[in-house]
N, C-alpha and C positions, 0 to 999 in steps of 0.2 A: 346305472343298472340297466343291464339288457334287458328286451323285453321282446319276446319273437313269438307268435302265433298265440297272442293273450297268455303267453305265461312269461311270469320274473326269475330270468334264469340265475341261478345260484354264482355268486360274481369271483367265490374265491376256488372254484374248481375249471380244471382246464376243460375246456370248448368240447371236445367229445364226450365228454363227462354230463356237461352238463344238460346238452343238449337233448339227453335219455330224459329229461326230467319232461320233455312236451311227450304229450301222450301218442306212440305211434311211432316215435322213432328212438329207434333201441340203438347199442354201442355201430355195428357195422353201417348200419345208415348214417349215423352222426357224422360217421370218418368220411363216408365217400358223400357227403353235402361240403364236407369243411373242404376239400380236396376241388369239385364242383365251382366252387363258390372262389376258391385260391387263398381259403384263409390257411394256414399253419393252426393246426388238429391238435399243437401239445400246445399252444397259448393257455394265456387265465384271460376269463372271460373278462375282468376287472381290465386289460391292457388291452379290449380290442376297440378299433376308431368306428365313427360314425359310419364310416364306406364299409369296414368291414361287416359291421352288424348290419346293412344295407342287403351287402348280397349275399350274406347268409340268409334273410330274409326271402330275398326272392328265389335262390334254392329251394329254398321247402315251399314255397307255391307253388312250384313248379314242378314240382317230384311228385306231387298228391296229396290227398287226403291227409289231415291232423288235426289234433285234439277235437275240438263240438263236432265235424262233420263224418271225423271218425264213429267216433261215438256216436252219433245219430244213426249209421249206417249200422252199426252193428246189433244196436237197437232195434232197428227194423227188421233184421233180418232174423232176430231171435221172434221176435213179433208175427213175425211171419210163419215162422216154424210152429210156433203154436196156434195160429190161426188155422192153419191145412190138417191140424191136430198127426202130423206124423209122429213116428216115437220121439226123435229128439224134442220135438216140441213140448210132448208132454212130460218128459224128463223134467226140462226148462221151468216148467208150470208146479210140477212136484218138489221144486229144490232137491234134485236127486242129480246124482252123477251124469252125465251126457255120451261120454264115450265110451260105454262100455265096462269100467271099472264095478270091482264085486263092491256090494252094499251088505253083506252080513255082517263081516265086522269092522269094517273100513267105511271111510267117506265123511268121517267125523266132522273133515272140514264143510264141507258141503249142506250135511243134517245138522248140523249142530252138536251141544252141548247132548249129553245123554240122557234121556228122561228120566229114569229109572222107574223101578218097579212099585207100582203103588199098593200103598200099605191095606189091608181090608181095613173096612173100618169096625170096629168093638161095638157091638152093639150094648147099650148105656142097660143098667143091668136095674129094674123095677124098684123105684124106689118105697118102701114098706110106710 
């Protein structure tokens, strides 16, 4: 089983494929690392040799940032946004949409689930 930048890449899907599965790098990066690197892009990841998963390895330390440092970075910089308290920042801080998207009746993903309307409550009626 492969294993490239702390993740177990999925062994019966072909090398472009699977490569989407580290965080950071999507279909068009996957091809031009495989390409980079001189492995053949339509292989199964199950047929590649030790040299191959070698330098596909050192391709993607080379090319940048993935998975924990990705994420660290992007962390921060949300972190950041709401530290200078700008709008996006407190968007960020509100679970509310960031880029501009209307929030009257959209955004569901973002708000969540819908609270609905709470019921008055009956006041309990004097017991005799």
């Amino acid at each position: 089983m492969a294993r490239i930048a702390g993740v177990d890449l999925p062994p019966q899907k072909r090398i472009w494929v699977g490569l989407t599965s580290i965080y950071g790098i999507g279909q068009p990066r996957a091809r031009s690392l495989c390409t980079k690197a001189e492995v053949e892009y339509t292989k199964k990841i199950k047929d590649l040799t030790e040299e191959e998963i070698n330098r596909l390895r050192q391709a993607i330390e080379s090319e940048g940032r993935v998975e924990g440092d990705l994420r660290k970075e992007v962390q921060m910089n949300i972190r950041r946004l709401i530290e200078i308290q700008c709008y996006r920042g407190l968007r960020h801080r509100r679970n509310l949409p960031v880029r501009g998207q209307r929030t009257h009746t959209n955004a569901r993903t973002r708000k969540g689930p819908r609270k609905g309307a709470v019921a008055a409550k009956k006041k309990v009626a004097a017991r005799k």
